[in-house]
C-alpha positions as a LaTeX table, in Angstrom:
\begin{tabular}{lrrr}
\hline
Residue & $x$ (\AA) & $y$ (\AA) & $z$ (\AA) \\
\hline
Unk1 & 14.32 & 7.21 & 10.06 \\
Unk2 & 13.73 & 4.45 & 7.42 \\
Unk3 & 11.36 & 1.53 & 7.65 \\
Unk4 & 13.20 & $-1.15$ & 5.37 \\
Unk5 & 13.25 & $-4.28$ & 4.80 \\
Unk6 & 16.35 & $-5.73$ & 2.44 \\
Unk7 & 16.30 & $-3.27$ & $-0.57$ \\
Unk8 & 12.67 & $-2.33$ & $-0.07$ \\
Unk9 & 11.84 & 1.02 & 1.98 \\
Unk10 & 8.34 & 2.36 & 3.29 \\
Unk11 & 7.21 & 5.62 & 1.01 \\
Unk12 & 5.58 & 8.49 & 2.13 \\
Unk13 & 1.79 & 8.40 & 0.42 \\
Unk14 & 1.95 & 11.89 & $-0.34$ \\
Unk15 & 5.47 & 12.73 & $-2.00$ \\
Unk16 & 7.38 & 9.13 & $-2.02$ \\
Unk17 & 9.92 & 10.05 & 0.38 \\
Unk18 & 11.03 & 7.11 & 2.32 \\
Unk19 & 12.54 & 9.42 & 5.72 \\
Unk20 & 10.26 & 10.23 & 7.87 \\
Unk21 & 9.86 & 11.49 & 12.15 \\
Unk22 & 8.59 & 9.80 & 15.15 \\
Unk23 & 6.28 & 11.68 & 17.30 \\
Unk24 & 7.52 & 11.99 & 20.93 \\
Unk25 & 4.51 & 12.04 & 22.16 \\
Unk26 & 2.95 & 9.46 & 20.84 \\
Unk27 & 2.84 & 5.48 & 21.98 \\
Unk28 & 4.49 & 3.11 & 20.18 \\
Unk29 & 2.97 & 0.09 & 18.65 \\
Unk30 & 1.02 & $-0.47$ & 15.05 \\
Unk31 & $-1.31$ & 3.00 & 15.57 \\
Unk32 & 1.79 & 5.24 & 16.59 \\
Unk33 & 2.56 & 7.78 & 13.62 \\
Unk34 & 5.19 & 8.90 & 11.89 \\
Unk35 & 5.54 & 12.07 & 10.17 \\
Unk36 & 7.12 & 12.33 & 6.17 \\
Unk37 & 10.41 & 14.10 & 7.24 \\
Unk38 & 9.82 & 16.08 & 3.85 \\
Unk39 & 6.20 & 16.83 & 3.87 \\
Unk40 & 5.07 & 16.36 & 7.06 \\
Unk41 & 2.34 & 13.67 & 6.12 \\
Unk42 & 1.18 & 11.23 & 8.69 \\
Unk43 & 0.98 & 7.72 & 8.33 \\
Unk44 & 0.46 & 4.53 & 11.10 \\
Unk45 & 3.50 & 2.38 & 11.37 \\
Unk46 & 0.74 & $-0.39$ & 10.50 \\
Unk47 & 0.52 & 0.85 & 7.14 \\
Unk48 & 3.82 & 1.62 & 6.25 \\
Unk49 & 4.71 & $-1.90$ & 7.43 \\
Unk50 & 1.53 & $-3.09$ & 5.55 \\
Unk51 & 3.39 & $-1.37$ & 2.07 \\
Unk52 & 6.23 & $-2.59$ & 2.53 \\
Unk53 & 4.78 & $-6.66$ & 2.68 \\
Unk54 & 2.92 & $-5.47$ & $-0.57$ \\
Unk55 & 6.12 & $-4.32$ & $-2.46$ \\
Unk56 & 7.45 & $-7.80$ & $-1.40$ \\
Unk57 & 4.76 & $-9.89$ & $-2.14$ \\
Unk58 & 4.76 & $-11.55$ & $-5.82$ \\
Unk59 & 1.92 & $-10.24$ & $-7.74$ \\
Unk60 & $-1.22$ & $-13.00$ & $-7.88$ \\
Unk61 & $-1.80$ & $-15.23$ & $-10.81$ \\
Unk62 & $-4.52$ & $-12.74$ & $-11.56$ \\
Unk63 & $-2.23$ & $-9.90$ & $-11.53$ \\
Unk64 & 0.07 & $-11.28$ & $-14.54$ \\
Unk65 & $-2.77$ & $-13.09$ & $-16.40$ \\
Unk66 & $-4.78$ & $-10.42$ & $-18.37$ \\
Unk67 & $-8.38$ & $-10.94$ & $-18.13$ \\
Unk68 & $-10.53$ & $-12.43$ & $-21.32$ \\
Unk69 & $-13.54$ & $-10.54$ & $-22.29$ \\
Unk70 & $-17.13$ & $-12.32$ & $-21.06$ \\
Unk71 & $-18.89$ & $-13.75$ & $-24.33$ \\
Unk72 & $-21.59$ & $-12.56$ & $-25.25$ \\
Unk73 & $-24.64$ & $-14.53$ & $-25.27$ \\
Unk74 & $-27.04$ & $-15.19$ & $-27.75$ \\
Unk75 & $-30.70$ & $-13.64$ & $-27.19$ \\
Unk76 & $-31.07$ & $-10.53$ & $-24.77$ \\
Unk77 & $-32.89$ & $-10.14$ & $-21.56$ \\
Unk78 & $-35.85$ & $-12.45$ & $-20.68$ \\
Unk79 & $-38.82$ & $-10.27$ & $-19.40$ \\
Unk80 & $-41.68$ & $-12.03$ & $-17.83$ \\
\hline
\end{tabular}
């Protein structure tokens, strides 16, 4: 099974497979598990959901601004 959502699929954190196994056993909801049909790694629906909304999400204005140095000030450390 694939979690997708448009062209954007869940990846396994191990290997980057995005197929991966549902475990019979376990409940369903945000803490059930899937397994990484190629590796067997577990991972919470939660988070593969949670990667997915960060794959989508447009990167921050801090993100595509490259931070400027801090100047550097005139006169050192003040000891009392």
């Amino acid at each position: 099974m694939q979690f997708r959502i448009g062209k954007i699929s869940a990846k396994c954190s191990s290997c980057d497979s995005t197929q991966f196994k549902a475990d019979p056993e376990d409940y369903s909801g945000p803490l059930a598990r899937f397994y990484c049909a190629v590796c067997g790694t577990a991972m919470q629906y939660a988070d593969l959901i949670a990667q997915i909304g960060q794959q989508a999400a447009p990167p921050s204005k801090e993100a595509r601004v490259p931070r400027r140095k801090r100047a550097h000030s005139k006169g050192g450390t003040v000891r009392r």
